[in-house]
C-alpha positions in Angstrom: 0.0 0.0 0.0 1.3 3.3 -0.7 2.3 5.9 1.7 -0.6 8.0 0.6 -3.5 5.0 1.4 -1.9 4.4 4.2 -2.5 8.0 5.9 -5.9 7.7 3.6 -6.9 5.1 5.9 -5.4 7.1 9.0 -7.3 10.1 8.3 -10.4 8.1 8.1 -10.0 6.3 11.8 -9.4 10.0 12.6 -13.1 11.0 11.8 -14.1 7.8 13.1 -12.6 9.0 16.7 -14.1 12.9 16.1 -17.6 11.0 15.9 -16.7 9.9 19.2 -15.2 13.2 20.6 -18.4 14.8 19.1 -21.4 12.6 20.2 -20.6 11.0 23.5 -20.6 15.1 25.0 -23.5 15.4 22.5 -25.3 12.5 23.9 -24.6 13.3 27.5 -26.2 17.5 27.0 -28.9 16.2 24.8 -30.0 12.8 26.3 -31.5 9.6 24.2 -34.4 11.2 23.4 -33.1 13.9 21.2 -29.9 11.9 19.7 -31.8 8.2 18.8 -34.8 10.3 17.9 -36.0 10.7 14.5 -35.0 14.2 14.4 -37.7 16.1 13.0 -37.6 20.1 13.0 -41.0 20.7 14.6 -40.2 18.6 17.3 -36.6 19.5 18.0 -37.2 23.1 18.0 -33.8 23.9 16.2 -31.0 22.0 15.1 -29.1 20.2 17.5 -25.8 21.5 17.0 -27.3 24.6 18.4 -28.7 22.8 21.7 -25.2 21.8 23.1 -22.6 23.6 24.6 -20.3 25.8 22.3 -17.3 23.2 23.0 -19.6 20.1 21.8 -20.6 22.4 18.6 -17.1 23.2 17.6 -16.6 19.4 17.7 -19.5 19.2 15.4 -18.0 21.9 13.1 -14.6 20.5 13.0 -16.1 16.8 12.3 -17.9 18.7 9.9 -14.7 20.0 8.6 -13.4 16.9 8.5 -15.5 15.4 6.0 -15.4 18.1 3.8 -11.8 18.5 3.9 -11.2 14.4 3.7 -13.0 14.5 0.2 -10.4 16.0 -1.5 -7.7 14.3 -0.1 -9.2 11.6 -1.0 -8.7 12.5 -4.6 -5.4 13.0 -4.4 -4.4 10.0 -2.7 -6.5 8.1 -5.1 -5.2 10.2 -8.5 -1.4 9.8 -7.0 -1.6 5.9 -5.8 -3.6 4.8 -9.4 -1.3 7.1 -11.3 1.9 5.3 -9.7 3.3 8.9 -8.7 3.6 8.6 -5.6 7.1 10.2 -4.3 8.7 11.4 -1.2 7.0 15.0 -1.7 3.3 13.3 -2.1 3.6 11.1 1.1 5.3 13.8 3.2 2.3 15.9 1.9 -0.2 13.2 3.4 1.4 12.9 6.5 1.2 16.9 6.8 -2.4 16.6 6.0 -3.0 14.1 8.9 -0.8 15.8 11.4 -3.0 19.3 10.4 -6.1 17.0 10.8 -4.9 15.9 14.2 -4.4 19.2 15.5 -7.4 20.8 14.2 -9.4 19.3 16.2 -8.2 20.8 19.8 -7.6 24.1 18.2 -10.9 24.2 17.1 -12.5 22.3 20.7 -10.8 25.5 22.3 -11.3 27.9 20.1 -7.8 29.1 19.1 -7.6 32.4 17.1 -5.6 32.5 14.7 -4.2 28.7 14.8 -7.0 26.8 13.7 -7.3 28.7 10.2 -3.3 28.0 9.8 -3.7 24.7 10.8 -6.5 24.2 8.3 -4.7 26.1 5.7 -1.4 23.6 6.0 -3.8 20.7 5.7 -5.6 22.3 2.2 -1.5 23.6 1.1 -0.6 20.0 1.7 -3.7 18.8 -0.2 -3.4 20.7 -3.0 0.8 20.2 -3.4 -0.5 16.4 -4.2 -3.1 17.5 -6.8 -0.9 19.2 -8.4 1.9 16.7 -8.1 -0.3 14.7 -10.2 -0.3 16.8 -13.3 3.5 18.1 -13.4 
């Protein structure tokens, strides 16, 4: 498996344990009712995010994050590991993206200005360094 899959399947076991940073606080403000319910608007009130504690919804936003920002590493880990490109520059690139991933998630629990945007930002560099690895 190439260096890339490899921190592919990292990143991934990384949203698997954001899930559980996210919901067992969720679960624990909200209770069973709300969480294992079906969810629907009228008898929520509003959206649960915005019933628990600003902590538990940054957890929700950077899982949220997470997801988004996993799609398109997930291209280029794909692009790189089918094209047979991978290199020294791609795979230091993924573990950049993982190591960002990783610490995004207590800069964004706490709420640390500046650093979580930078953090982000090396993550998407990192990202987008293997894209475009893949074309030149």
């Amino acid at each position: 498996m190439t260096t890339e899959l490899t921190v592919l399947t990292l990143a991934a076991l990384l949203q698997v344990v954001q899930f559980v940073l996210m919901s067992v606080p969720a679960n624990l403000e909200l209770g069973p009712g709300k969480t294992m319910g079906p969810r629907d608007p009228e008898r929520l009130g509003k959206p649960l995010i915005e019933q628990v504690s600003p902590r538990t919804g940054r957890l929700f936003r950077a899982l949220n994050n997470h997801f988004e920002g996993l799609i398109l590493f997930s291209i280029a880990c794909v692009v790189i590991t089918l094209s047979g490109q991978s290199t020294a520059l791609t795979g230091a690139c993924a573990w950049i993206y993982l190591v960002a991933r990783i610490l995004y998630v207590p800069a964004y629990a706490f709420g640390l200005v500046p650093w979580r945007s930078v953090i982000w930002a090396v993550g998407f560099i990192a990202t987008t360094i293997m894209l475009v690895s893949a074309l030149v």
